[in-house]
C-alpha positions as a Markdown table, in Angstrom:
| # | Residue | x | y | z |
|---|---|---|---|---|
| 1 | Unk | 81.7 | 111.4 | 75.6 |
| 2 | Unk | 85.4 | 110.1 | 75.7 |
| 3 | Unk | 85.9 | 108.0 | 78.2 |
| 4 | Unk | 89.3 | 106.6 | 77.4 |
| 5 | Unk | 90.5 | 102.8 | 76.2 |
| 6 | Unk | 91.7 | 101.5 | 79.6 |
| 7 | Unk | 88.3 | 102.1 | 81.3 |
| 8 | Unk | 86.2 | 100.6 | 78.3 |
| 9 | Unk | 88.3 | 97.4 | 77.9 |
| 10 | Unk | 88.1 | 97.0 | 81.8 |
| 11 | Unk | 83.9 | 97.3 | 81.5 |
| 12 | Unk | 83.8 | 95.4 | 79.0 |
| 13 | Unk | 85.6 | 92.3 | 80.7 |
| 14 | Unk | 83.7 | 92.8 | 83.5 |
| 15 | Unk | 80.3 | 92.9 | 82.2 |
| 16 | Unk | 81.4 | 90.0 | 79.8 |
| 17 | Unk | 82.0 | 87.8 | 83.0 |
| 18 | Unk | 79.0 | 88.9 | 84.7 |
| 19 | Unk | 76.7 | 88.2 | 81.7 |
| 20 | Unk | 78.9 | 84.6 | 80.9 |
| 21 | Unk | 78.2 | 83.7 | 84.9 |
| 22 | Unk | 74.6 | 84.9 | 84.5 |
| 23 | Unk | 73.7 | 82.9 | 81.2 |
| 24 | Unk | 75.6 | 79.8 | 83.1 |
| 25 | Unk | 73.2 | 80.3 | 86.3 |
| 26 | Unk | 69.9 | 80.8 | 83.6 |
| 27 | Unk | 71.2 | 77.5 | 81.7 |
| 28 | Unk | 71.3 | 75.6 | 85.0 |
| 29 | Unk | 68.1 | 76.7 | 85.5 |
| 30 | Unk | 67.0 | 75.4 | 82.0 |
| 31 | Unk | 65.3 | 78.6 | 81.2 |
| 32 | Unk | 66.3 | 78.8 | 77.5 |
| 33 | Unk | 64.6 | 82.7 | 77.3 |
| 34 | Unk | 67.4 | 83.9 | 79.8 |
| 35 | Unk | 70.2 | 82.3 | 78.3 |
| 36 | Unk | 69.7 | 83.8 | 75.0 |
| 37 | Unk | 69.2 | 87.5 | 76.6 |
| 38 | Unk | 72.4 | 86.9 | 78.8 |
| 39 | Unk | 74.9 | 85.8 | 75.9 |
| 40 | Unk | 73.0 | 88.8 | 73.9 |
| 41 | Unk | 74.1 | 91.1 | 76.4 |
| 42 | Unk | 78.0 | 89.1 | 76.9 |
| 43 | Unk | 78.2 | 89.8 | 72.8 |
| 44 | Unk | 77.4 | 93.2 | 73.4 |
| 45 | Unk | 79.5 | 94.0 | 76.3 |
| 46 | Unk | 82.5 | 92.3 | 74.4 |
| 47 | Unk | 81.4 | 94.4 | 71.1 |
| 48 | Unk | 81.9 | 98.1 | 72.9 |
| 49 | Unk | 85.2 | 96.9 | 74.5 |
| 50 | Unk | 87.5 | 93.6 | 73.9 |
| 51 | Unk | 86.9 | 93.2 | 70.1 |
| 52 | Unk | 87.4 | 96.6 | 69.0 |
| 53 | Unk | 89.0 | 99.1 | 71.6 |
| 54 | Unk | 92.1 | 96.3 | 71.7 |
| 55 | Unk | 93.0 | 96.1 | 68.2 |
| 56 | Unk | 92.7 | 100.2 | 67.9 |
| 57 | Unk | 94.8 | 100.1 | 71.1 |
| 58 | Unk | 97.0 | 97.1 | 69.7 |
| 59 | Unk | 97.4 | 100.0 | 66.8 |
| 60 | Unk | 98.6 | 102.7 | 69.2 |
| 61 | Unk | 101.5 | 100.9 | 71.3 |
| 62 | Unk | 103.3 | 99.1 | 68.6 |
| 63 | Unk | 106.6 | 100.9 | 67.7 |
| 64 | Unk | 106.3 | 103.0 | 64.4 |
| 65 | Unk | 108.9 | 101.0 | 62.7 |
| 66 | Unk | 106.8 | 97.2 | 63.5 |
| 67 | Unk | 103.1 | 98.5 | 63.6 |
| 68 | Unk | 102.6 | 96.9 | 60.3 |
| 69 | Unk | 103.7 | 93.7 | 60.6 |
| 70 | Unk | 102.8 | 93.7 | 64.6 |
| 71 | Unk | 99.1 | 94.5 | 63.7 |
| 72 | Unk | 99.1 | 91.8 | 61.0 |
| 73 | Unk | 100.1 | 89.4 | 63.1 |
| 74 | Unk | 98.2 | 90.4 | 66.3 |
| 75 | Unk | 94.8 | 90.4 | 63.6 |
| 76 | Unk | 95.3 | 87.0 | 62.6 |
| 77 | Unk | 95.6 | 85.7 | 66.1 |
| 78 | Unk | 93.0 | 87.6 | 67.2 |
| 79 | Unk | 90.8 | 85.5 | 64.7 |
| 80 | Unk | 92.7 | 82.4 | 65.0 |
| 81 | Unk | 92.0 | 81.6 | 68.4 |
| 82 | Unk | 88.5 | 83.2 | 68.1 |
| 83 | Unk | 88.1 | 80.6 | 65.5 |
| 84 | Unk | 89.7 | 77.2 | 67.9 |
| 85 | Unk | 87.3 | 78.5 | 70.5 |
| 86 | Unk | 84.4 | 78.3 | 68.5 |
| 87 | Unk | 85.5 | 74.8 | 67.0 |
| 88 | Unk | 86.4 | 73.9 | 70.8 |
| 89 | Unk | 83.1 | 74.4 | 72.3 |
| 90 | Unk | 81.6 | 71.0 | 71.6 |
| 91 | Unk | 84.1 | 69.2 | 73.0 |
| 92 | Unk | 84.5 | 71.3 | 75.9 |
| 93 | Unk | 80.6 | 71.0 | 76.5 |
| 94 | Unk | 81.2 | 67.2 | 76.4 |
| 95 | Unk | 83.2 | 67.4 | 79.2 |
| 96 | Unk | 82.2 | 70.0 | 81.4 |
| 97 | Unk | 78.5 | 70.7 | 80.3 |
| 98 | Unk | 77.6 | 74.2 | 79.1 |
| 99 | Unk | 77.3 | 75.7 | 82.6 |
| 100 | Unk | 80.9 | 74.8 | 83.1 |
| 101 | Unk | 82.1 | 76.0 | 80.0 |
| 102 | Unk | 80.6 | 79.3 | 80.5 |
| 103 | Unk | 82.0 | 79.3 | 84.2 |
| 104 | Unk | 85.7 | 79.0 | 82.5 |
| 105 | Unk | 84.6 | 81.8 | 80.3 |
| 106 | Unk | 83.8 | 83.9 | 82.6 |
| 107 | Unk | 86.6 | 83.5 | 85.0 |
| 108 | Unk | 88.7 | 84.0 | 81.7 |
| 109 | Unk | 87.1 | 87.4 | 81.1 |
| 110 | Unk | 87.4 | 88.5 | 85.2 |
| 111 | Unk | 91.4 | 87.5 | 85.0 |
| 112 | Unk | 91.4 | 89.9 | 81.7 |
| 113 | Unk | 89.8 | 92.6 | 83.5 |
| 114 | Unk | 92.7 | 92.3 | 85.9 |
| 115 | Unk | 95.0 | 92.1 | 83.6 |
| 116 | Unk | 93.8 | 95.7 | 82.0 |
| 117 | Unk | 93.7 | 97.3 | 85.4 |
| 118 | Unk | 97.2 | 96.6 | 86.3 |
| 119 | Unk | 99.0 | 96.8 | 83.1 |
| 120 | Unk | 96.9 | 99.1 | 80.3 |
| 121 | Unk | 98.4 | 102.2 | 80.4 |
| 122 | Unk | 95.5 | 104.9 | 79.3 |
| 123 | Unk | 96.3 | 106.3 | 75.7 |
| 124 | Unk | 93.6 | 109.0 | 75.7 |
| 125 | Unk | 95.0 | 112.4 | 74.5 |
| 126 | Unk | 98.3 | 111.0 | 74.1 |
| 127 | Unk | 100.3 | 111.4 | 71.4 |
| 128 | Unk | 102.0 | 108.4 | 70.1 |
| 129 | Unk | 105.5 | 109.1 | 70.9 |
| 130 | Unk | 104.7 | 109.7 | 74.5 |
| 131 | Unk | 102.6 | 106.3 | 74.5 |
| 132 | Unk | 105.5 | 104.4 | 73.1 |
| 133 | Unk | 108.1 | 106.2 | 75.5 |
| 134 | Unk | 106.2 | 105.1 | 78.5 |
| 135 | Unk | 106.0 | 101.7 | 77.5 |
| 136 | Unk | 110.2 | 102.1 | 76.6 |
| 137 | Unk | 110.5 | 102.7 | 80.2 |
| 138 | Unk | 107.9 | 100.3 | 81.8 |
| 139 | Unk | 108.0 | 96.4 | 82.1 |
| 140 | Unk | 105.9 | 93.7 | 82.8 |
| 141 | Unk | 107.2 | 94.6 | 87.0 |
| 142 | Unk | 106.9 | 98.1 | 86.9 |
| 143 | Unk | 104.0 | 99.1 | 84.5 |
| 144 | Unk | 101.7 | 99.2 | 87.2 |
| 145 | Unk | 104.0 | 102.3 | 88.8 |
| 146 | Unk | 104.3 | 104.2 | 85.1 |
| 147 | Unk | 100.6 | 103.6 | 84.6 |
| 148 | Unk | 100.1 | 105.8 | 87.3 |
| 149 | Unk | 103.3 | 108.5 | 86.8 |
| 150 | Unk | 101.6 | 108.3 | 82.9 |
| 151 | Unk | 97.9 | 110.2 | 84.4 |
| 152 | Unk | 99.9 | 114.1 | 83.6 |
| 153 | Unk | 98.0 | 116.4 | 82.0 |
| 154 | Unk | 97.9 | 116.5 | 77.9 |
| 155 | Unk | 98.5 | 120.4 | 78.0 |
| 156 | Unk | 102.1 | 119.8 | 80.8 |
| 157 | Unk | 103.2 | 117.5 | 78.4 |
| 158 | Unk | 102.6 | 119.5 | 75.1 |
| 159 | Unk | 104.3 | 122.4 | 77.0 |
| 160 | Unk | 107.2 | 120.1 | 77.9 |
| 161 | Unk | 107.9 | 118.8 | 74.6 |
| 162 | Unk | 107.1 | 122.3 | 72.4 |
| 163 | Unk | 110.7 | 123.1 | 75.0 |
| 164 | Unk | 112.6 | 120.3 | 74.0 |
| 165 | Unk | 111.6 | 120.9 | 70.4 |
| 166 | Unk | 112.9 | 124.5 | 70.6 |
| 167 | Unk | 116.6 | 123.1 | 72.7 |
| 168 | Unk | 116.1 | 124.1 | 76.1 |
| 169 | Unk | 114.7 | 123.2 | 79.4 |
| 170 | Unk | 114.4 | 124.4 | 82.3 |
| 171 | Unk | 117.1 | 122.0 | 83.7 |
| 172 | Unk | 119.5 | 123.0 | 80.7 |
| 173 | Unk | 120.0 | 126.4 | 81.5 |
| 174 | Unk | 123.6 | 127.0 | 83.3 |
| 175 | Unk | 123.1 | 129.1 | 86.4 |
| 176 | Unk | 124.8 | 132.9 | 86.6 |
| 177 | Unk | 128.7 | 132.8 | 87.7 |
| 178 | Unk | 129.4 | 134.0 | 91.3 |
| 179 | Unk | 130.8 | 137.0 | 90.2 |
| 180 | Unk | 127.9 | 138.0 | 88.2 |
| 181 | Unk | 125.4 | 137.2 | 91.1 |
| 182 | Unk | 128.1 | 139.6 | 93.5 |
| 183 | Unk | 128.1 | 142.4 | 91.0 |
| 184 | Unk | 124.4 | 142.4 | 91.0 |
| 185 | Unk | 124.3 | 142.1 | 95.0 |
| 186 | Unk | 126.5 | 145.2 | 95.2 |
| 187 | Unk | 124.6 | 147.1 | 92.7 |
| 188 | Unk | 121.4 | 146.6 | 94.8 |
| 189 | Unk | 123.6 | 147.7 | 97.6 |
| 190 | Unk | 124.9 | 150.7 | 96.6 |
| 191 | Unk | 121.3 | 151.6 | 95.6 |
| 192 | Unk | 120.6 | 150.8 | 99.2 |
| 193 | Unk | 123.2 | 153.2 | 100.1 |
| 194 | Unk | 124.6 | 150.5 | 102.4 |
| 195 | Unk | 127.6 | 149.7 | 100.8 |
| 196 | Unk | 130.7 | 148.3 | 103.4 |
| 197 | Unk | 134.3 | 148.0 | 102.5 |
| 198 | Unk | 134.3 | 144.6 | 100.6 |
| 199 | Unk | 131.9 | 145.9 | 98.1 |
| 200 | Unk | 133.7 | 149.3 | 97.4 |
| 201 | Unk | 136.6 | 146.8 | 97.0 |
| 202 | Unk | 134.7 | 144.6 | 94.2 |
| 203 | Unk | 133.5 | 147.3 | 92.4 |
């Protein structure tokens, strides 16, 4: 079952915080048992979401021309910083114990969850060209309204762009001249049999 990027990296920052805050609760209860099963469940709720759906949609927004590079250098900051943390955590126990570190954590993980639900556009059945022209037109102000005008259907978008492709839209045509649109009125007139001076005179 697809469920899309947006609401899995949401989930997953939320039930990251909620298992961090948990395991912080368990470890100021000194039950040891609890604590492991909590950050157990944190490493899997970061596993189905923040450490894999963000560099796969990392891969999807970069422009065509930079994804290379882009993902290279998103990759080795990804593992950078995953490494300081790991290095930091002794010397952030020292000084806030390991309930407050997991406290900061966890707050760190709500504030990402936010940060996903007002600026991750959804890139389910999207092609990339229409992911990167959405984020063309969006900015760090305004995503939050193109997140929302970017929820049209896959199939009104295919049939939108298979028009451009062919040169023409429903906006390019020119409308008919007036005396084309006459002509036809007095045709449907004379038809009619209700013709009146002013037509007789334009035929």
């Amino acid at each position: 079952y697809n469920i899309g990027r947006r609401p899995l990296l949401i989930g997953s920052c939320i039930a990251a915080s909620a298992a961090l805050r948990a395991a912080s609760i368990a470890a100021n209860l000194q039950n040891g048992p609890l604590v492991v099963i909590f950050l157990c469940a944190f490493i899997a709720a970061v596993t189905l979401g923040l450490s894999t759906v963000s560099l796969l949609y990392a891969s999807e927004v970069f422009p065509d021309r930079l994804r290379g590079r882009a993902m290279a250098t998103s990759t080795t900051i990804f593992w950078l910083f995953s490494f300081i943390l790991a290095e930091a955590f002794p010397f952030l126990k020292d000084h806030f114990k390991v309930t407050g570190v997991l406290d900061i954590f966890s707050l760190c993980s709500l504030f990402s969850a936010l940060f996903c639900w007002l600026f991750v556009l959804e890139s389910k059945d999207k092609s990339l060209s229409e992911i990167q022209d959405a984020f063309k037109k969006s900015s760090p102000i305004s995503s939050f309204k193109i997140r929302r005008a970017f929820r049209s259907s896959p199939t009104k978008n295919k049939n939108s762009s298979s028009k451009e492709s062919c040169g023409y839209s429903s906006t390019s045509i020119p409308p008919p001249p007036d005396e084309f649109t006459n002509l036809l009125s007095s045709s449907n007139k004379e038809e009619a049999g209700v013709l009146d001076d002013d037509d007789l005179a334009t035929l």
